[in-house]
N, CA, C and O atoms as CSV, one atom per row, in Angstrom:
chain,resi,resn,atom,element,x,y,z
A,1,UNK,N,N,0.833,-1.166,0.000
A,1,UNK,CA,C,0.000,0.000,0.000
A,1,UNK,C,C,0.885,1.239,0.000
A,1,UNK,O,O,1.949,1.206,0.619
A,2,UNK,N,N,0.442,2.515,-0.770
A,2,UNK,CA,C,1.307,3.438,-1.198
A,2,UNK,C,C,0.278,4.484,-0.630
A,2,UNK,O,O,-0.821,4.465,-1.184
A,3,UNK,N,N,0.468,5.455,0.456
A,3,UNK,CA,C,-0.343,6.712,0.416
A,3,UNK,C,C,0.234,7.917,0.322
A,3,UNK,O,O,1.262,7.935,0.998
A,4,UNK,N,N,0.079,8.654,-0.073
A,4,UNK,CA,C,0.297,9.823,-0.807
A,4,UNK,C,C,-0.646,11.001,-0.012
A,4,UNK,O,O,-1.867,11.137,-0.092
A,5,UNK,N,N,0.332,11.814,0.789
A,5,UNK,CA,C,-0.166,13.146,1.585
A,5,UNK,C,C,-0.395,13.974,0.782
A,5,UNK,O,O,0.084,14.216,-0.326
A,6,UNK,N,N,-1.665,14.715,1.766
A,6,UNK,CA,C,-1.492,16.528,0.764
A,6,UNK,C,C,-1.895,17.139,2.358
A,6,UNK,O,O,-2.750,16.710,3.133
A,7,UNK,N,N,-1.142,18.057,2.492
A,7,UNK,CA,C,-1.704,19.047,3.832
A,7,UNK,C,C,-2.598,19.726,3.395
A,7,UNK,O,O,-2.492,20.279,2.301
A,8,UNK,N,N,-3.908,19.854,4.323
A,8,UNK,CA,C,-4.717,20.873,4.141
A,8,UNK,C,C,-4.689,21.954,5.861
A,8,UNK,O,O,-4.598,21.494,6.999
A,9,UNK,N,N,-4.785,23.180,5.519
A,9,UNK,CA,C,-4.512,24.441,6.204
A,9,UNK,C,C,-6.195,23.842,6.580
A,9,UNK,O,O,-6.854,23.459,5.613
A,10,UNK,N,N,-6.735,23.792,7.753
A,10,UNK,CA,C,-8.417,23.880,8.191
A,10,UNK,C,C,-8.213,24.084,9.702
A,10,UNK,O,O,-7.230,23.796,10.384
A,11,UNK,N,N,-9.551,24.735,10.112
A,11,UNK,CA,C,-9.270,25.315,11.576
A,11,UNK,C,C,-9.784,24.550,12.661
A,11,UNK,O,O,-10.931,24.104,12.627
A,12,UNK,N,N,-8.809,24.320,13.879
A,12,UNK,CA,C,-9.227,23.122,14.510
A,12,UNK,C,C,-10.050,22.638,14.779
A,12,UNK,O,O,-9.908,21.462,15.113
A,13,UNK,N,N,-11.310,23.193,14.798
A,13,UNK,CA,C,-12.790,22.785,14.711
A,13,UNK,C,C,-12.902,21.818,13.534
A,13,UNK,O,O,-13.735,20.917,13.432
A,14,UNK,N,N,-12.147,22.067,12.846
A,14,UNK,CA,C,-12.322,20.993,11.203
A,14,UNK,C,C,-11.522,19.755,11.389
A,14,UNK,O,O,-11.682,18.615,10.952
A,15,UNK,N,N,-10.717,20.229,12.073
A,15,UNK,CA,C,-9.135,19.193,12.298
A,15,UNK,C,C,-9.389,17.963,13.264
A,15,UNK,O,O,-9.024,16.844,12.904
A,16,UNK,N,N,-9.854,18.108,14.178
A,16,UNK,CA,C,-10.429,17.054,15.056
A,16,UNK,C,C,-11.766,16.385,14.881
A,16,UNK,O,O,-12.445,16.225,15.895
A,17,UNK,N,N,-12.086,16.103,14.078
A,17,UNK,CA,C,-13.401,14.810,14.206
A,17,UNK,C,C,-13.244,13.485,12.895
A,17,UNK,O,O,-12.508,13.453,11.909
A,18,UNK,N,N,-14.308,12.450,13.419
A,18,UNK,CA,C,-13.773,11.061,12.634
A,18,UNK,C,C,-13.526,11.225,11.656
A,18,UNK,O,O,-13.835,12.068,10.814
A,19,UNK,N,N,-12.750,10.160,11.697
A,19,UNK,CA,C,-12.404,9.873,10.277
A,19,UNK,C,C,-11.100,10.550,9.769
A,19,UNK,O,O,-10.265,9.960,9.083
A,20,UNK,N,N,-10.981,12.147,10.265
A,20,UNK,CA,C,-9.809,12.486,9.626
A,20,UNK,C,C,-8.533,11.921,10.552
A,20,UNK,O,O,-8.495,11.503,11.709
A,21,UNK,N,N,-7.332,12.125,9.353
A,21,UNK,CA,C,-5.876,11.831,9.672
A,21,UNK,C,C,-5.067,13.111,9.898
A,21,UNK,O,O,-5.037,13.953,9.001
A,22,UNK,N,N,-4.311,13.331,11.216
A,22,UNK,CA,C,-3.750,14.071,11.586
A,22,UNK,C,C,-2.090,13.883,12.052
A,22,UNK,O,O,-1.781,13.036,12.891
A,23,UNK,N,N,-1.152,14.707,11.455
A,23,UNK,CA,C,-0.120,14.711,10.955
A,23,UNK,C,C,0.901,15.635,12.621
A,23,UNK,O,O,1.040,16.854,12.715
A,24,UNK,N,N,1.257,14.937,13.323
A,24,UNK,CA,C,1.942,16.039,14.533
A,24,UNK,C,C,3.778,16.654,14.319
A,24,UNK,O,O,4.411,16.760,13.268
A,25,UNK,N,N,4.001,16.809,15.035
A,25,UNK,CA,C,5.366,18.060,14.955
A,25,UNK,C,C,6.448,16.922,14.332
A,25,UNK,O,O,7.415,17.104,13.593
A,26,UNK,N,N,5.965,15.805,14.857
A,26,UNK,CA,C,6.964,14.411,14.411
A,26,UNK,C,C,6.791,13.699,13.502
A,26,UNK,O,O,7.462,12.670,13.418
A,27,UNK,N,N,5.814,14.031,12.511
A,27,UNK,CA,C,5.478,12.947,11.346
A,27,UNK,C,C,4.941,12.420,12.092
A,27,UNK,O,O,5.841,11.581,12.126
A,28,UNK,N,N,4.159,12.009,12.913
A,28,UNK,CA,C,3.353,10.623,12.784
A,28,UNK,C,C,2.144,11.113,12.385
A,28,UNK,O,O,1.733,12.265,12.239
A,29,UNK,N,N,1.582,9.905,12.213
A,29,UNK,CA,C,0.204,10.106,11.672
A,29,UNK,C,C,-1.262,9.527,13.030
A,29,UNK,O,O,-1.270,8.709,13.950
A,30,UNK,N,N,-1.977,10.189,12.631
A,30,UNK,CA,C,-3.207,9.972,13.836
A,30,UNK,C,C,-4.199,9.256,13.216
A,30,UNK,O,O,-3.931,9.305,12.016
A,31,UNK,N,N,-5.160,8.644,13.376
A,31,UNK,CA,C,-6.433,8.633,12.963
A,31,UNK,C,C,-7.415,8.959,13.581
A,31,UNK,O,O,-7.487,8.291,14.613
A,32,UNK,N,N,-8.488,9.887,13.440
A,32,UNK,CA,C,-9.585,9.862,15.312
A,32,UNK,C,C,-10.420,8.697,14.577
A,32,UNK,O,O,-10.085,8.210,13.498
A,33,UNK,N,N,-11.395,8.375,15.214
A,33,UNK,CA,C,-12.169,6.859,15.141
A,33,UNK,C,C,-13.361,6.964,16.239
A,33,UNK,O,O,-12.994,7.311,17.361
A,34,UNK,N,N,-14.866,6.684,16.035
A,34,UNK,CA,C,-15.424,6.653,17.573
A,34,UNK,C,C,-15.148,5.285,17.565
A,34,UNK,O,O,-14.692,4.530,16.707
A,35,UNK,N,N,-15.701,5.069,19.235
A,35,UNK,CA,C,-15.669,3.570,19.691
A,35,UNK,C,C,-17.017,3.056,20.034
A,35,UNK,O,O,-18.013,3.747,20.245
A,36,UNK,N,N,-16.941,1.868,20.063
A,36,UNK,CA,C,-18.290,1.210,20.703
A,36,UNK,C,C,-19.156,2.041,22.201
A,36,UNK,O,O,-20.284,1.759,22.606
A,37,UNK,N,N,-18.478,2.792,22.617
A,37,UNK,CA,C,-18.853,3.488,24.204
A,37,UNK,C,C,-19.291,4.450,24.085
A,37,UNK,O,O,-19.529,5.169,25.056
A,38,UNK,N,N,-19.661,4.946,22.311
A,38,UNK,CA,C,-20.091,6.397,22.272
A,38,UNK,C,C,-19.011,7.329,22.700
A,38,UNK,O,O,-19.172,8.516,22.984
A,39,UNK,N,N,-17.706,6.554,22.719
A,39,UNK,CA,C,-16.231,7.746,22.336
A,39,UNK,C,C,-15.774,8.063,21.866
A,39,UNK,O,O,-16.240,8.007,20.727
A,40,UNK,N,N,-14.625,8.655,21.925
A,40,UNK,CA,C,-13.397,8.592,20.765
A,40,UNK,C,C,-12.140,8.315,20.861
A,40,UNK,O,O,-11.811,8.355,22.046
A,41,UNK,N,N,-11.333,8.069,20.219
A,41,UNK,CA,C,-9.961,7.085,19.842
A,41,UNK,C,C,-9.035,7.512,18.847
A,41,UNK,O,O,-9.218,7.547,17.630
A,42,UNK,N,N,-8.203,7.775,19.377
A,42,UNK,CA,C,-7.238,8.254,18.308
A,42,UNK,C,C,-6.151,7.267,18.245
A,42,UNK,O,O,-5.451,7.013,19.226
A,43,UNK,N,N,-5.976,6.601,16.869
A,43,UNK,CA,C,-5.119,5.793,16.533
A,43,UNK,C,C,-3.626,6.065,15.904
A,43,UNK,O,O,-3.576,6.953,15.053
A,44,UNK,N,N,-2.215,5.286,16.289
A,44,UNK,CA,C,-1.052,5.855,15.786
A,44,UNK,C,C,-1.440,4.675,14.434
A,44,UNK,O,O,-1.945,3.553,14.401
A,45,UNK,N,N,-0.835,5.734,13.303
A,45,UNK,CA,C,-0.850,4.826,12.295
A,45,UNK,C,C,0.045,3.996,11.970
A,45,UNK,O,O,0.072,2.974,11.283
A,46,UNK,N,N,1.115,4.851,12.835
A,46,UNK,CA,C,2.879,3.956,12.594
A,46,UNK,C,C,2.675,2.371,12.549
A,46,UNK,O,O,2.673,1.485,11.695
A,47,UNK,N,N,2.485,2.509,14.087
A,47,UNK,CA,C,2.509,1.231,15.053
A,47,UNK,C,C,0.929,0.651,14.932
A,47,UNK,O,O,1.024,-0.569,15.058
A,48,UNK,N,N,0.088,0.873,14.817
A,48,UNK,CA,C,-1.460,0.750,14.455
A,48,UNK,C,C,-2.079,0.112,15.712
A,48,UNK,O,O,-2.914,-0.790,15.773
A,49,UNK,N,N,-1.360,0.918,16.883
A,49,UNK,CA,C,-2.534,1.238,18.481
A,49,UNK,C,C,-2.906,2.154,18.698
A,49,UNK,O,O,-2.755,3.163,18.011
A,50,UNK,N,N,-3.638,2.044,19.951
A,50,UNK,CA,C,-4.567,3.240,20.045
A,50,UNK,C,C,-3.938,4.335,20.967
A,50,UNK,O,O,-3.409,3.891,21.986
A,51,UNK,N,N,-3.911,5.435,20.821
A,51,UNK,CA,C,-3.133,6.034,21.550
A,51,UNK,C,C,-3.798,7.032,22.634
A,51,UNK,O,O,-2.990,7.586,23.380
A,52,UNK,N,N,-5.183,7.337,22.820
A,52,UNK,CA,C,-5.729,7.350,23.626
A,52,UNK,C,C,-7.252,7.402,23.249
A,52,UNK,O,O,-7.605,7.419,22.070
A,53,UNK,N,N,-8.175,7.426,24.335
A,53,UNK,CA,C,-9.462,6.980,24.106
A,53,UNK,C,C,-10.132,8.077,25.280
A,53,UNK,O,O,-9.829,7.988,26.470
A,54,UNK,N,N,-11.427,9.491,24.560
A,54,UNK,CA,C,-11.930,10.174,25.717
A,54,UNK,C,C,-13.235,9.939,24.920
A,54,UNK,O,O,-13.480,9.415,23.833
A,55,UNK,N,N,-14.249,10.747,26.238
A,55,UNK,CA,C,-15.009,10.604,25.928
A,55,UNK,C,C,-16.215,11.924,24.941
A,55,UNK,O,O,-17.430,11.807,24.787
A,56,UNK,N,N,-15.283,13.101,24.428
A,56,UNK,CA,C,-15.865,14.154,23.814
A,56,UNK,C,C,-14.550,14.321,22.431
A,56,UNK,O,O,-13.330,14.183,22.345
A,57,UNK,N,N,-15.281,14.559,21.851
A,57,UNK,CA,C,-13.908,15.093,20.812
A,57,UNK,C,C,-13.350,16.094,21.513
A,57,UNK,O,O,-12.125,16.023,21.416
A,58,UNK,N,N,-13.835,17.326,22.419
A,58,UNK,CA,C,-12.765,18.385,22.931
A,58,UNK,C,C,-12.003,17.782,23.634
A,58,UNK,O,O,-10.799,18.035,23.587
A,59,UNK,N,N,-12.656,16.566,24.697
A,59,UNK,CA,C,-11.489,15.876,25.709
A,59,UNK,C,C,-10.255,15.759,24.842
A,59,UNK,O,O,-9.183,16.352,24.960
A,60,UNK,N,N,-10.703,14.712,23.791
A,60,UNK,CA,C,-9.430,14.624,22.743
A,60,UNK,C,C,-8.373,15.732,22.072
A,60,UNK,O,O,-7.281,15.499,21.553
A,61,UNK,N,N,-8.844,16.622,22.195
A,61,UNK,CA,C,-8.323,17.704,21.440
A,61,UNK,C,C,-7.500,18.191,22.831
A,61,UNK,O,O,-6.273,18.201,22.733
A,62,UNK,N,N,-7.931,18.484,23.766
A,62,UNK,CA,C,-7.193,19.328,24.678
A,62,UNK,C,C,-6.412,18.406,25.274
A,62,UNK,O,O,-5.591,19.035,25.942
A,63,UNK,N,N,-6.163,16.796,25.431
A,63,UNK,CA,C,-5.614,15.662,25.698
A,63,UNK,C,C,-4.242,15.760,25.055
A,63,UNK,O,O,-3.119,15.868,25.547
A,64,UNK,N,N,-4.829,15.666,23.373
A,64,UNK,CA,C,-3.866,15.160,22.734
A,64,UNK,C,C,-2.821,16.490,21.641
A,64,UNK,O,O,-1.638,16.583,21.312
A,65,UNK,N,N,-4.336,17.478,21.350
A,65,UNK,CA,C,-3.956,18.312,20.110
A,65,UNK,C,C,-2.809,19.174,20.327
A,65,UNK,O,O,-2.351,19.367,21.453
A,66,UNK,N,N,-2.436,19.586,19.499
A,66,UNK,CA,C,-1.428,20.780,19.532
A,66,UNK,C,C,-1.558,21.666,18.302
A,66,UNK,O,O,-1.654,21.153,17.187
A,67,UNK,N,N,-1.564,23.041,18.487
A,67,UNK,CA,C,-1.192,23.949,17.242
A,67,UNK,C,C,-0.775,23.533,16.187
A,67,UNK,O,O,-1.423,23.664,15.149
A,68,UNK,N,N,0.815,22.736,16.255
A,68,UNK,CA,C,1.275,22.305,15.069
A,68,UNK,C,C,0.738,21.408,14.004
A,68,UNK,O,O,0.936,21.316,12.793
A,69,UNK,N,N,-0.177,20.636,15.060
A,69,UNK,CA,C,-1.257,19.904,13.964
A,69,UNK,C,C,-1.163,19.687,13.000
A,69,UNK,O,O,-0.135,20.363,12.943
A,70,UNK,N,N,-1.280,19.281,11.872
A,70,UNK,CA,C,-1.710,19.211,10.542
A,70,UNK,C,C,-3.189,18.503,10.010
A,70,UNK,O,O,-3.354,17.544,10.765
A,71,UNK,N,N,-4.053,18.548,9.275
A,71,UNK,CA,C,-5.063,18.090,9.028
A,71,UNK,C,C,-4.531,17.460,7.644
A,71,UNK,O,O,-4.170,18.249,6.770
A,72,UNK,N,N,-4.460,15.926,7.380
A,72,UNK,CA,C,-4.087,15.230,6.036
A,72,UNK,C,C,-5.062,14.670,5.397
A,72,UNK,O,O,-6.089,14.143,5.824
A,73,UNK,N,N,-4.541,14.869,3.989
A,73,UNK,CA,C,-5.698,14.524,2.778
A,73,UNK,C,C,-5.269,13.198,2.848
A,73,UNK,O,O,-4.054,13.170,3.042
A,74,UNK,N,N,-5.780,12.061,2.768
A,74,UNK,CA,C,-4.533,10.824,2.654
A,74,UNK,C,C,-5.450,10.201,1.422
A,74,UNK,O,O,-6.666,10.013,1.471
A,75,UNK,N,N,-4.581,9.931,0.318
A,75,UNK,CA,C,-5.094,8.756,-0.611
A,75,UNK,C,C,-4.335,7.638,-0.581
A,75,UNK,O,O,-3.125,7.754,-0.774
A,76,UNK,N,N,-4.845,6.509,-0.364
A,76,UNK,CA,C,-4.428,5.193,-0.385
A,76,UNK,C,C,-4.499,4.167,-2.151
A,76,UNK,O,O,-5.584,4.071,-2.725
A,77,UNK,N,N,-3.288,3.558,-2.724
A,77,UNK,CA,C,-3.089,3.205,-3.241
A,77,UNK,C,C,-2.362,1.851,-3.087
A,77,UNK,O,O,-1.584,1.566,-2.176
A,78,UNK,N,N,-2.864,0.782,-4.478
A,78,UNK,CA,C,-2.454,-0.514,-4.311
A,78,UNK,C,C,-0.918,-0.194,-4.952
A,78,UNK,O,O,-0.695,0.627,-5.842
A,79,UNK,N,N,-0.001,-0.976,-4.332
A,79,UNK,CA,C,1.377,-0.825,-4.965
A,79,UNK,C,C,1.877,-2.089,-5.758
A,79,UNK,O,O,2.978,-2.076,-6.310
């Protein structure tokens, strides 16, 4: 599998909810995700665990987020 980034500039209100992939000061990559508990979960994509689990998207955001953020376009391709 081959994915191919594009940064998009969006304001953290945009940046934190499912589904999107988020890019931190270190390259890694995030995924948010809800869970079965009516939560949320943010996954490392590196290593593909979970790297923490609250129960509001703001919990998550003020938990985990940072300014540097990035919000990623990700397309996935067969290689």
């Amino acid at each position: 599998m081959k994915i191919n980034l594009k940064t998009s500039k969006e304001k953290v209100e945009e940046t934190y909810k499912v589904g999107n992939v988020i890019k931190d000061a270190s390259n890694i990559l995030y995924l948010i995700t809800s869970n079965i508990d009516g939560g949320y979960s943010i996954i490392d994509l590196n290593n593909n665990q979970v790297f923490g689990t609250f129960k509001t998207l703001e919990d998550l955001y003020i938990n985990i987020g940072d300014e540097t953020d990035e919000l990623i376009n990700i397309e996935i391709n067969e290689i």
